[in-house]
N, C-alpha and C positions, 0 to 999 in steps of 0.2 A: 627212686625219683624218676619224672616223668615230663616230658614240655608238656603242657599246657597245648589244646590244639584251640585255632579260632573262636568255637562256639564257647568252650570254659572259661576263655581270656575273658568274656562279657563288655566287649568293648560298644560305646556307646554307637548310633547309626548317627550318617550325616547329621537326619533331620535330629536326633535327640540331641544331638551336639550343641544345632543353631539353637535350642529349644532351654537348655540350663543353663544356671545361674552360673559365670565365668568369672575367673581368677579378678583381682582387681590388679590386674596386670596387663598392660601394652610393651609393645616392643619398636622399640622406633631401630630403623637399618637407614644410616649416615654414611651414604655414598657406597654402597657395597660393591664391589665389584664384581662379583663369582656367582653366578649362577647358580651352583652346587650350596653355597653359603646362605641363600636367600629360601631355597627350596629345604635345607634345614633348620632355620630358623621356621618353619610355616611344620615342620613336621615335631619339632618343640613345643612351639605355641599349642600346638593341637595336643600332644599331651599333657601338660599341666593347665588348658582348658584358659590359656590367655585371651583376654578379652580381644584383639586387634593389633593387627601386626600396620605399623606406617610404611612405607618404602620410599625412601625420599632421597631426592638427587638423581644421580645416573646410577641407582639400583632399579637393576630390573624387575618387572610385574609379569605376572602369570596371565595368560598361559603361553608357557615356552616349557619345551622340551624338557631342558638341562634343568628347570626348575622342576619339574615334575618325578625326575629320575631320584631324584632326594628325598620331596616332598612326598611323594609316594600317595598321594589323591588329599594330604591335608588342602590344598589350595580349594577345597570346597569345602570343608568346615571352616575354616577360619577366616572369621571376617578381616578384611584389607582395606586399603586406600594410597592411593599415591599422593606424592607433593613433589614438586619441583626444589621445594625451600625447606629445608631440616628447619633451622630459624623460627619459620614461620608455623610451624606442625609442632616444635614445642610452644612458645607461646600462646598457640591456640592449646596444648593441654592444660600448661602453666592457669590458664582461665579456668581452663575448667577442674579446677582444684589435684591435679597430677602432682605427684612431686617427683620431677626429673633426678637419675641416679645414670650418669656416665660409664660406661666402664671401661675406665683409661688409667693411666699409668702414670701420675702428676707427682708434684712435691706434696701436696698435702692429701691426698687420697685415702680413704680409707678400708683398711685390709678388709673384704666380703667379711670373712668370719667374725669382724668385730663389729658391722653394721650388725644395727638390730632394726628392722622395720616394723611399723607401727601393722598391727592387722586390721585396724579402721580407718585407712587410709587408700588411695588409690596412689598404683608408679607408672612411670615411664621407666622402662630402661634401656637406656640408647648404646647401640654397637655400632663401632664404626669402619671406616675403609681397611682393608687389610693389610694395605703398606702404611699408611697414613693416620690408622686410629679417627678416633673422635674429631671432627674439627673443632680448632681452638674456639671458637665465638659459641660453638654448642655446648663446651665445656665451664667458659662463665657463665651460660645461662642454667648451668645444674644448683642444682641444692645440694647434691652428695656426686663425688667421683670416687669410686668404689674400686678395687684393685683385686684381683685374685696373684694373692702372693704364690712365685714357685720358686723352687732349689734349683733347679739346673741353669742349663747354658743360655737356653734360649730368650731371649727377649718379651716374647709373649705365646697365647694360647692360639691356636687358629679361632675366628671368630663363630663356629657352630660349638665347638668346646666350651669356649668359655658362655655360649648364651646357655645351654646346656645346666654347668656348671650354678650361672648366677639366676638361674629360673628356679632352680630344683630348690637352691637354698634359699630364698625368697618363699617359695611356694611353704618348706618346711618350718623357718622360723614364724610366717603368719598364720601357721595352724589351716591350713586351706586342703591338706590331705583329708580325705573320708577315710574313716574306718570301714 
């Protein structure tokens, strides 16, 4: 066995990137606060080919530094937008036929592994503040709040794990991998 060097990976260029057909997946970031966190959400997206990442609130926008140390050049495939209003950035998806899936930690949540998402369907899936989670008023306004159950001590995933984590399996139950 042997890595793989650049040319064999066959990774797609920029321009092919902006140019195909992308996940039916967005990513909305609810107040994020970390720099490093925003900059791996954009290096995520870029790989399972998510259609648009939101940044809403007092998460920050590229181009910054600490965002790019992460992101590692995804902040130029992957199409963006700011909002000032998480609110207002769902509602505008909610129109536009998105079905918002939270990933927070409620009484009625439900365990990732037991969602099944529709593959003719379009998502939001909203990650939130790092100390804070999801805000409450973004969490009524879901259709599903989705939980990645753990065993240990800790409370929760850092938020680049678990978008990681809830892209992959998404990406995998809607059949969206190429052979």
């Amino acid at each position: 066995m042997r890595k793989l060097n650049m040319e064999e990976l066959n990774r797609l260029s920029v321009e092919e990137f902006k140019g195909v057909g992308k996940s039916p997946i967005v990513v909305v970031l609810d107040n994020v606060r970390s720099l490093n966190n925003v900059g791996s959400a954009f290096r995520t997206a870029d790989a399972f080919l998510v259609e648009k990442i939101y940044l809403c609130g007092i998460t920050g926008t590229p181009p910054h530094k600490d965002i790019q140390k992460t992101a590692l050049g995804a902040t130029e495939s992957v199409d963006w937008e700011y909002s000032d209003s998480t609110t207002n950035t769902i509602q505008k998806l909610k129109e536009n036929g998105y079905i918002i899936c939270s990933l927070e930690q409620v009484d009625q949540s439900i365990m990732l592994h037991e969602f099944q998402p529709n593959p003719d369907s379009k998502y939001a899936l909203v990650f939130g503040n790092e100390v804070f989670g999801v805000e409450d008023e973004i969490i009524e306004l879901s259709d599903h709040v989705i939980e990645i159950p753990q065993l240990g001590t800790k409370h929760s995933l850092n938020i680049s794990v678990t978008m990681g984590i809830s892209i992959w399996d998404f990406v995998v139950k809607m059949k969206i991998l190429k052979k």
